[in-house]
C-alpha positions as a printed NumPy array, in Angstrom:
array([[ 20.424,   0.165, -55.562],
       [ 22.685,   1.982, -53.329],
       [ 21.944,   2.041, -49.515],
       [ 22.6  ,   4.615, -46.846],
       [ 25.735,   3.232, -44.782],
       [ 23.613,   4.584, -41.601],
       [ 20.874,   1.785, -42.184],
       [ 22.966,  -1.088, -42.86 ],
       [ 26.012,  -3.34 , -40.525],
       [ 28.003,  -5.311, -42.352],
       [ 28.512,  -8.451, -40.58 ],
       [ 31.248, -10.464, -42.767],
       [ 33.048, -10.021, -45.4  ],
       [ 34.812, -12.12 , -47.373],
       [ 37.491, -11.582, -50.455],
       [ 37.846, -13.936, -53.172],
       [ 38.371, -14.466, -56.963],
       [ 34.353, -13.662, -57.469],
       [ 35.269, -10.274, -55.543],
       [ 33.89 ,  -9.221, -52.216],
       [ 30.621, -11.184, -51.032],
       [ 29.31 ,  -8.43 , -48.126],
       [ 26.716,  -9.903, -45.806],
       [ 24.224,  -6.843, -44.469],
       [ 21.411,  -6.516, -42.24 ],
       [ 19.078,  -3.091, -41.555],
       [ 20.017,  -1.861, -38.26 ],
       [ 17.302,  -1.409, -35.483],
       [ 18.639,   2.367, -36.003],
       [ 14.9  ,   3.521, -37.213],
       [ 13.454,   1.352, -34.802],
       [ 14.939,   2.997, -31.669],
       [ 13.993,   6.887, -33.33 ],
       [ 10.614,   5.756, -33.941],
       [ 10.578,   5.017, -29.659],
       [ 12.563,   7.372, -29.008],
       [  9.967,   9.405, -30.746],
       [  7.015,   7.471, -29.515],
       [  8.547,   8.678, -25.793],
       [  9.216,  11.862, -26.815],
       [  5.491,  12.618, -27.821],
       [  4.332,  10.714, -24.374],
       [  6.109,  13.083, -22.465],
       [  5.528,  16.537, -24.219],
       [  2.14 ,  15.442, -23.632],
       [  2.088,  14.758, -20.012],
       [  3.816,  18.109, -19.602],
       [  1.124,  20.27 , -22.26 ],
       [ -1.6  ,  18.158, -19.665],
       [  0.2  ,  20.618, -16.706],
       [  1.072,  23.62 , -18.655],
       [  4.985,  22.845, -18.209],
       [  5.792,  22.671, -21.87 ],
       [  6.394,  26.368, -22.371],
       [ 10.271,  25.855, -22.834],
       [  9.765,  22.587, -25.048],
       [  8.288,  24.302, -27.922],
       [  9.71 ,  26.301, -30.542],
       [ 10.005,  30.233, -29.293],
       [  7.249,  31.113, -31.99 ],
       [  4.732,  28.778, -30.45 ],
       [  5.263,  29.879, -27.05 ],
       [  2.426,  31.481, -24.99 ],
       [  3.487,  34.492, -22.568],
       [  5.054,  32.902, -19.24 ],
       [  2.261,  35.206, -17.918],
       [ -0.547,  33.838, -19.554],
       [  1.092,  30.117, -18.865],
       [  1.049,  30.61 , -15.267],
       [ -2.155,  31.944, -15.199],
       [ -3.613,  28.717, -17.386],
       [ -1.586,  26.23 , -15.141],
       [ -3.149,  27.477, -11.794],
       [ -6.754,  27.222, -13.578],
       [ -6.381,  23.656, -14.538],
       [ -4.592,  22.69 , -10.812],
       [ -7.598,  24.077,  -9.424],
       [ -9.891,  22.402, -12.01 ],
       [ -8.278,  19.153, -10.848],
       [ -8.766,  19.982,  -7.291],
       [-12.415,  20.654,  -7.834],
       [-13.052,  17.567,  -9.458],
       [-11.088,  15.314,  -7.413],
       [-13.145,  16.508,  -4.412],
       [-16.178,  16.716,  -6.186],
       [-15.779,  12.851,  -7.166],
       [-14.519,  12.14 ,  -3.488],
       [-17.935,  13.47 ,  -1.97 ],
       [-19.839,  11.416,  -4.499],
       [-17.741,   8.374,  -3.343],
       [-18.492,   9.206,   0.296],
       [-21.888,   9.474,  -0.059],
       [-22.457,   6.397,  -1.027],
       [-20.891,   5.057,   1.657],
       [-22.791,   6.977,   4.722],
       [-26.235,   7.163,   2.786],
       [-27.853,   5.05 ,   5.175],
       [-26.252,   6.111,   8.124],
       [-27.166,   8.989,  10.475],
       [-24.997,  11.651,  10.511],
       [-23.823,  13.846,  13.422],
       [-25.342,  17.162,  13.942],
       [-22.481,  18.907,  14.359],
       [-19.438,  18.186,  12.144],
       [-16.033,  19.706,  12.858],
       [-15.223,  22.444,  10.462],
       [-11.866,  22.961,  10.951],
       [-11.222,  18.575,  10.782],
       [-13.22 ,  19.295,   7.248],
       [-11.545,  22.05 ,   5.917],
       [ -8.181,  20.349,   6.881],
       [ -9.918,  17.232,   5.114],
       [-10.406,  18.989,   1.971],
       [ -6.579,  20.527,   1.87 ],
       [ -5.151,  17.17 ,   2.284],
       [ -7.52 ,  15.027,   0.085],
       [ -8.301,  17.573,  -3.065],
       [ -4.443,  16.415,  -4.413],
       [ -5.974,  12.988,  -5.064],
       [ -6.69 ,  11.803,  -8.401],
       [ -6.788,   7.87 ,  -8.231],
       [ -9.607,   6.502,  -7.842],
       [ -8.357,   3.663,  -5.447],
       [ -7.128,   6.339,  -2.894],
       [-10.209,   8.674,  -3.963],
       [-12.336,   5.748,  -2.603],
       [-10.416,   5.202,   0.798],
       [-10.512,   9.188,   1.16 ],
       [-14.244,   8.982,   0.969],
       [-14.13 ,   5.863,   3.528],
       [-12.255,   8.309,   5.944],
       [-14.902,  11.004,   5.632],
       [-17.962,   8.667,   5.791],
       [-16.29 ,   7.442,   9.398],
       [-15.437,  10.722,  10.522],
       [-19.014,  11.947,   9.828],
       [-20.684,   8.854,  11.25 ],
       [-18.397,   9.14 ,  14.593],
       [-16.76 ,  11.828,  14.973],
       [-13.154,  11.573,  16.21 ],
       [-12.673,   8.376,  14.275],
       [ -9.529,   9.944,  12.531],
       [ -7.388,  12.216,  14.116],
       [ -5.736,  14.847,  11.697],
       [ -2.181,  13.314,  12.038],
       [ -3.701,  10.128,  10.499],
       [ -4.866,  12.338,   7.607],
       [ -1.233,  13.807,   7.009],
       [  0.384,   9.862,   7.067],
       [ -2.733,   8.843,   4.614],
       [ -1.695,  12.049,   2.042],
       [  1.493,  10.948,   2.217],
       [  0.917,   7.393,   1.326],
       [  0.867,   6.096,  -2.036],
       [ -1.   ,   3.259,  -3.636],
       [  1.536,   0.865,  -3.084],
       [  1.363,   1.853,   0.352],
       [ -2.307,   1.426,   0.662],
       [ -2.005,  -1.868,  -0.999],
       [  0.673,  -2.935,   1.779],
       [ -1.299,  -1.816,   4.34 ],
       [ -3.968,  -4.294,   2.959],
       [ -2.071,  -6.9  ,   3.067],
       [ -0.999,  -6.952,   6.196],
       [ -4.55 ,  -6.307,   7.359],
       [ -5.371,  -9.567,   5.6  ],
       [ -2.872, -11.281,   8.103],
       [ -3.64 ,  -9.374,  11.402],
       [ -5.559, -10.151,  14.089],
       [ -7.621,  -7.752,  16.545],
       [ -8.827,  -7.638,  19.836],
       [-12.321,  -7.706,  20.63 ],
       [-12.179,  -3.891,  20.517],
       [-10.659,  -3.693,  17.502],
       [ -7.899,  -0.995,  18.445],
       [ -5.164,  -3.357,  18.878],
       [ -3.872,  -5.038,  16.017],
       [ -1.229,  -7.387,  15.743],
       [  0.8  ,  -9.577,  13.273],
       [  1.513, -12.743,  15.084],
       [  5.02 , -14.016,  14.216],
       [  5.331, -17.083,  16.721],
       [  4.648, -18.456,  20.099],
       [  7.039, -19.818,  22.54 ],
       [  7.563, -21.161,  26.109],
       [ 10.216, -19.774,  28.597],
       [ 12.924, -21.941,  28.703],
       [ 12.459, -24.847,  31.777],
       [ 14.411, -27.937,  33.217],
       [ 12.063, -29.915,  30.954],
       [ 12.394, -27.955,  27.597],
       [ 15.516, -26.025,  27.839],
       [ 17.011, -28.559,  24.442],
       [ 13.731, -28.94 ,  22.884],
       [ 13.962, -28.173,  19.125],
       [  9.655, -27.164,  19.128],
       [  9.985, -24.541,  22.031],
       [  9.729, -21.833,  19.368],
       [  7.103, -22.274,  17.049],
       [  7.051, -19.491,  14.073],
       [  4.638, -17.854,  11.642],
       [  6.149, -16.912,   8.232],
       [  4.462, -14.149,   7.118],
       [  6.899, -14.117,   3.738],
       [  5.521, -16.872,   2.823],
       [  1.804, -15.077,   2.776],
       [  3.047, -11.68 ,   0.674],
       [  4.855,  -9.783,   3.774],
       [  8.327, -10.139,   4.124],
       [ 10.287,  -8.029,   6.258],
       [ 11.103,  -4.953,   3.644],
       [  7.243,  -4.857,   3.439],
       [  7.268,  -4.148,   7.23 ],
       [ 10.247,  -1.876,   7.251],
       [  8.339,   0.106,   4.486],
       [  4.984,  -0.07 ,   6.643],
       [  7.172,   0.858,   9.508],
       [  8.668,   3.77 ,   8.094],
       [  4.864,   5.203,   7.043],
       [  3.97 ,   5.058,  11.294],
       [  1.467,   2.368,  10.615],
       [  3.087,  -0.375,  12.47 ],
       [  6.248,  -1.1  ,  15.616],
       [  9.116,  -2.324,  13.569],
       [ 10.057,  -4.037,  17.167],
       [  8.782,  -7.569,  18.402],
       [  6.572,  -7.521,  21.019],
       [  5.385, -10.477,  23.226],
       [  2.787, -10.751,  24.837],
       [  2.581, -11.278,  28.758],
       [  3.271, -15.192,  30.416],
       [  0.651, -16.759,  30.268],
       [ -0.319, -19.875,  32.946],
       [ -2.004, -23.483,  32.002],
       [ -5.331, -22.452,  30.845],
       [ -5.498, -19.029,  30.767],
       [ -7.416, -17.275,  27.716],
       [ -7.134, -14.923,  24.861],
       [ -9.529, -13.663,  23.136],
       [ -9.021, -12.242,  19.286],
       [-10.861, -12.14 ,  15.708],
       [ -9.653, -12.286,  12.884],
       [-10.978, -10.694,   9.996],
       [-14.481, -11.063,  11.448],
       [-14.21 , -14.214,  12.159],
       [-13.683, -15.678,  16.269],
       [-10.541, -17.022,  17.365],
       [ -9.826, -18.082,  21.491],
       [ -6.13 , -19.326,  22.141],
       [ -6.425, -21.199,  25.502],
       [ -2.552, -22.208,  26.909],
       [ -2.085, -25.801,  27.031],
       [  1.066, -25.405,  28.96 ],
       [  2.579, -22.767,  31.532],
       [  5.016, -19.337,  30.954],
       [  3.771, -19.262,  27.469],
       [  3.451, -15.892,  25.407],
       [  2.633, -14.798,  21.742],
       [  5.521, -12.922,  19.58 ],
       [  3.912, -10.262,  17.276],
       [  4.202,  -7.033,  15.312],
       [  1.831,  -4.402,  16.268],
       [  0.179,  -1.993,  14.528],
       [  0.803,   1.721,  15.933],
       [ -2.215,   4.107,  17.085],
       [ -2.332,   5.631,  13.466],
       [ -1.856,   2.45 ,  11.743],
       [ -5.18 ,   0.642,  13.863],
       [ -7.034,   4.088,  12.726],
       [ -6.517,   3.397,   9.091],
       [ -6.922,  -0.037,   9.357],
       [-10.571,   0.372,   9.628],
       [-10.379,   1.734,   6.134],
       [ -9.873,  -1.583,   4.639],
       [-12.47 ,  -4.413,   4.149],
       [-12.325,  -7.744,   5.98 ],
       [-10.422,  -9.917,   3.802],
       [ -9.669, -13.72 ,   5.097],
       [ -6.683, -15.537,   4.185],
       [ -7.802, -19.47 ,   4.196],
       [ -4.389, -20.734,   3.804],
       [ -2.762, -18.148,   6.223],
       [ -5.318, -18.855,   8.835],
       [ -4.854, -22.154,   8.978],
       [ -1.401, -22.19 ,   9.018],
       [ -1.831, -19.831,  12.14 ],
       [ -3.72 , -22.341,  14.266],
       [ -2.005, -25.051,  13.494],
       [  1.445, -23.129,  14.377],
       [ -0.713, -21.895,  17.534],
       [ -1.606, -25.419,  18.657],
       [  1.625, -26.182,  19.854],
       [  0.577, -24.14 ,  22.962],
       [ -2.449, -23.538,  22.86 ],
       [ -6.078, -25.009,  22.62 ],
       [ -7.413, -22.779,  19.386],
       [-11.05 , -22.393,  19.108],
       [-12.242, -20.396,  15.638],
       [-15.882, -21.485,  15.908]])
């Protein structure tokens, strides 16, 4: 049986009395057309789903460029309406048993509906819906440049956000927010050599390392700079929850202060998007960083 030199590689060959003994084994040849073909038919697909596969088909099964355009802004604005559509059915749910304002902004809404009618995943559909059902149960609670940084976010970005809710702690008012990175006293007579006058909180270690805060940084959600907090003298107070739960720093010791990343005016805003979300493990670790200096309290 003869065998198309395409399909085959010959691997040895060796020459001897008997004549040539040719070793030969089928190529992965048909194997990379069939995904090259398998990809092929993916993407012609994902470009028929928005009307952009005029110039991928043969010339005789080409619709009009006309009548293309036309049928490409129908189904954009099909997925517009629906996106919306499924956005108001998310929200809601979410403000059914809450009183809503009166009078409602038209021009925030309209602007709403510009920005949010672009999103089809469901994740992000749900968080648009969160930001509407806030807006309408106080209104003011986003501004519209925190709608234009949440359009321009992308699920990853949500998910980061998230995360470094899940680590943050807030004021009693809930519109500062800050990722505490360590705690230290100002160097003294007594402690100027001391190895333990920095104590630090490794975030990495809890799913936020420090491209995860450039990339939150760069999206306006949080100060890429270390702050610190004021000195603090022997006993003074802080007061701070974290996700829900209590948690009072009192300073054991003198010219103490907390080191921290905080989270910008737009980032605190859509930070009340996402659920409270304790980290056991991280929040432990916190205090017992924290007790170097402080008396914690989380009851």
């Amino acid at each position: 049986m003869s065998k198309d030199k395409s399909d085959v590689v010959i691997l040895e060959k060796n020459v001897n009395k008997d004549g040539d003994n040719t070793a030969i084994v089928k190529s992965n040849k048909s194997t990379q057309n069939s995904t090259e073909a398998g990809v092929s038919q993916q993407f012609l697909k994902l470009a028929k789903r928005f009307v952009i596969d005029g110039a991928l088909l043969p010339e005789e099964k080409q619709m009009l460029i006309e009548d293309r355009t036309v049928k490409r802004a129908r189904l954009s604005q099909l997925r517009k309406q629906q996106n919306i559509e499924n956005i108001m059915q998310k929200t809601l749910g979410y403000c059914a048993s809450f009183e809503i304002g009166q009078r409602t902004d038209h021009d925030w809404f309209s602007r709403y509906i510009a920005l949010s009618e672009e999103v089809s995943n469901p994740t992000m559909q749900d968080l648009w819906a969160k930001i509407l059902a806030g807006e309408l149960t106080k209104p003011g609670a986003f501004s519209f440049k925190a709608l234009q940084v949440f359009r321009d976010m992308s699920i990853y970005d949500a998910k980061l956000l998230a995360k470094a809710c899940s680590l943050a702690i807030k004021d009693p008012n809930k519109k500062n927010i800050r990722l505490i990175t360590g705690a230290y006293q100002q160097p003294g007579l007594f402690n100027f050599f001391s190895k333990q006058r920095q104590q630090y909180c490794n975030l990495s270690h809890y799913g936020l390392n420090y491209a995860d805060l450039l990339a939150l940084s760069e999206n306006h959600l949080i100060y890429l700079q270390e702050s610190e907090s004021s000195l603090l003298s022997k006993d003074d107070s802080l007061q701070f929850t974290y996700n829900g739960l209590p948690l009072k720093l009192t300073a054991k010791k003198s010219n103490v202060c907390l080191q921290f990343y905080k989270f910008t005016p737009l980032g605190a805003e859509l930070a009340h998007l996402i659920s409270d979300k304790s980290n056991d493990e991280f929040f432990d670790h916190l205090k017992n960083m924290l007790t170097h200096y402080f008396a914690v309290n989380s009851d």
